[in-house]
C-alpha positions in Angstrom: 172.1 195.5 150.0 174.7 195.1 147.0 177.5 193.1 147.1 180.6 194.8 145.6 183.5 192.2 147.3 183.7 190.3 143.4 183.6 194.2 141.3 187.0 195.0 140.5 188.9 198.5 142.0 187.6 201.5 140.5 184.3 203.9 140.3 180.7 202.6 139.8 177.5 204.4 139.4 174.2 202.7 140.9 171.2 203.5 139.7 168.4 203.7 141.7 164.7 203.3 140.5 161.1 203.3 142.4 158.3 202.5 140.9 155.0 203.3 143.1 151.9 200.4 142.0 149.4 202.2 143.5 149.4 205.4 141.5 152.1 204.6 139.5 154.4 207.2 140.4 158.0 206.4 139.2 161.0 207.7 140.6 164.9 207.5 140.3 168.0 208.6 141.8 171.8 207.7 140.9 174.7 207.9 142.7 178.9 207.2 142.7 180.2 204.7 144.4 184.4 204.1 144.5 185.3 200.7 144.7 188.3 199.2 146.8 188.5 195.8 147.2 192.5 195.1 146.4 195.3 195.8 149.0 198.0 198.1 148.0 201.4 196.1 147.1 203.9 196.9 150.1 207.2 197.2 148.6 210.7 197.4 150.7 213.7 198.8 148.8 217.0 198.8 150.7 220.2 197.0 151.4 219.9 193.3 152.4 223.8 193.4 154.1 225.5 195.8 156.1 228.8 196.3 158.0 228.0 197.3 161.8 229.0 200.9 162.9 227.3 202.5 159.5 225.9 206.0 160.5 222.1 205.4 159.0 220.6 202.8 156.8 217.7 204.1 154.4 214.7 201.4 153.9 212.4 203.0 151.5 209.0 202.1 149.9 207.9 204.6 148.0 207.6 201.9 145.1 204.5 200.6 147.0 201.3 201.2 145.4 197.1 200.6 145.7 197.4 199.8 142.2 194.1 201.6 141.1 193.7 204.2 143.6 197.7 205.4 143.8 199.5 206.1 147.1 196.7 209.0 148.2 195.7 207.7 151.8 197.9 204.8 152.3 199.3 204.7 156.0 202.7 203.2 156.4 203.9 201.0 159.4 207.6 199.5 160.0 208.4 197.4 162.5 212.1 196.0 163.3 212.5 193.3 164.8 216.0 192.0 166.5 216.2 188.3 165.8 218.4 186.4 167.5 217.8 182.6 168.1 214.7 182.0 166.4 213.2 185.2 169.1 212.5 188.0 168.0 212.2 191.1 169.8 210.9 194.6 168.5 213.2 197.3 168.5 211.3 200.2 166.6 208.4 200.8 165.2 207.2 204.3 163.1 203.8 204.8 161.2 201.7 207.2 159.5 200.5 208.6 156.0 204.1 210.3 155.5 206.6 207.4 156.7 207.5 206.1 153.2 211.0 205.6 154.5 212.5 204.3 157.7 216.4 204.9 158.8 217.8 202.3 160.7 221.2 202.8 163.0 223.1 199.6 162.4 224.9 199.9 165.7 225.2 196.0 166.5 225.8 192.7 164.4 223.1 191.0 164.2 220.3 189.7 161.7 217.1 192.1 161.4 213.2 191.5 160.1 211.7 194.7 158.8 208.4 194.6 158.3 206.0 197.4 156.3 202.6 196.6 156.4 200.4 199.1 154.4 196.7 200.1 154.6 194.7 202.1 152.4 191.6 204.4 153.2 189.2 201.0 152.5 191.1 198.8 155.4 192.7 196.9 152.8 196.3 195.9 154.2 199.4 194.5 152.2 202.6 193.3 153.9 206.1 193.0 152.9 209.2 191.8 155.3 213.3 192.2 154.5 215.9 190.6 156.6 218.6 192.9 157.0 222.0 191.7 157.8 223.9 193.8 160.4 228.2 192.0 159.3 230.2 192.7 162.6 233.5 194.6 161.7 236.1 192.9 163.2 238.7 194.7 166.2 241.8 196.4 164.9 244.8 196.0 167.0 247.4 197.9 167.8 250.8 197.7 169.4 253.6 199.8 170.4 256.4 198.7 172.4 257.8 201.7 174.2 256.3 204.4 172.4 256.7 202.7 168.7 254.3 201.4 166.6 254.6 198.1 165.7 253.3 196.1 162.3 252.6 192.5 161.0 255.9 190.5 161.1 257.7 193.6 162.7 260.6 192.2 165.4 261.5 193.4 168.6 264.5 192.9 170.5 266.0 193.5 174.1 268.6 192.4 176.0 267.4 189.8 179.2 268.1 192.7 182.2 266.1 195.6 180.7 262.3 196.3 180.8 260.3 197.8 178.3 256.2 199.0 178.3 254.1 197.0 175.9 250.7 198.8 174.6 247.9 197.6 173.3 245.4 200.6 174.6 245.6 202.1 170.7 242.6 199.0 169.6 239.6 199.9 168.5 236.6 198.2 167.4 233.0 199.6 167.1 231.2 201.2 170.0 229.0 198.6 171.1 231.9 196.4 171.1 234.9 198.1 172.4 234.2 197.6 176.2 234.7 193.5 175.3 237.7 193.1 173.5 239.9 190.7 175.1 243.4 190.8 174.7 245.7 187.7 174.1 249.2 188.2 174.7 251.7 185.8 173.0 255.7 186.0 172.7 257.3 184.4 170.0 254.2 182.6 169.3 253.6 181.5 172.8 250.2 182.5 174.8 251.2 184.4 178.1 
């Protein structure tokens, strides 16, 4: 047996040689032997802040490297995680040789691990994790009072025996949070 765990990354021939006492026959063989002992360097490039709503979010690592043996064989495997009061629960997860990128949809606010752990053809495994800020967008409101849009510091007026239609149906915030806006009515300052 030879230990190779202290040789350093990289080829090695071993040199084999028999020697026979009895009649003294001598014989030899050599072979190559590649050496992998370090773990590729798992790099994450990406953004570290988002706004919510934003179509697709590229997380790339095609800076990581087996720093001898180059990225030939390395298998890539995200994971991302939804963290959200010290849980954290796994939302998606993608591996393979060709997954040197992962896109995220930023649907909800939130904050985000992604992790990329990376293995090369030896079993050697290096690791890298990003939290990734989802920014929630806040609701836009909107207002028309019968049929007219109305503005900051915009004034309506009406006499005390008519009636008009107040709207507020124009609002919108991102999808995943649209079905909970609440509405606060207030005239002249006053919650109603």
């Amino acid at each position: 047996e030879i230990d190779i765990l202290n040789l350093s990354d990289g080829w090695y021939d071993i040199l084999i040689f028999a020697n026979n006492p009895s009649n003294q026959e001598f014989s030899y063989d050599c072979t190559s032997i590649r050496v992998d002992n370090v773990a590729p360097e798992a790099i994450i490039e990406g953004p570290r802040s988002i706004t919510e709503g934003t179509d697709v979010v590229l997380l790339d690592a095609s800076s990581t490297i087996d720093e001898v043996w180059g990225i030939q064989g390395l298998t890539y495997i995200w994971s991302v995680y939804d963290i959200e009061g010290g849980l954290a629960s796994e939302l998606n997860i993608s591996f393979g040789t060709d997954e040197r990128s992962i896109f995220i949809s930023p649907v909800v606010s939130g904050i985000y691990e992604i992790k990329l752990t990376v293995s090369d053809k030896a079993g050697n495994i290096g690791y890298a994790s990003q939290l990734l800020e989802v920014q929630n967008i806040a609701p836009t409101a909107r207002l028309t009072i019968d049929g007219k849009s109305m503005f900051d510091n915009d004034e309506f007026s009406m006499s005390r025996d008519s009636t008009c239609i107040i709207d507020a149906s124009g609002s919108i915030d991102t999808n995943n949070d649209a079905d909970n806006l609440r509405y606060v009515w207030r005239v002249n300052n006053v919650p109603i």
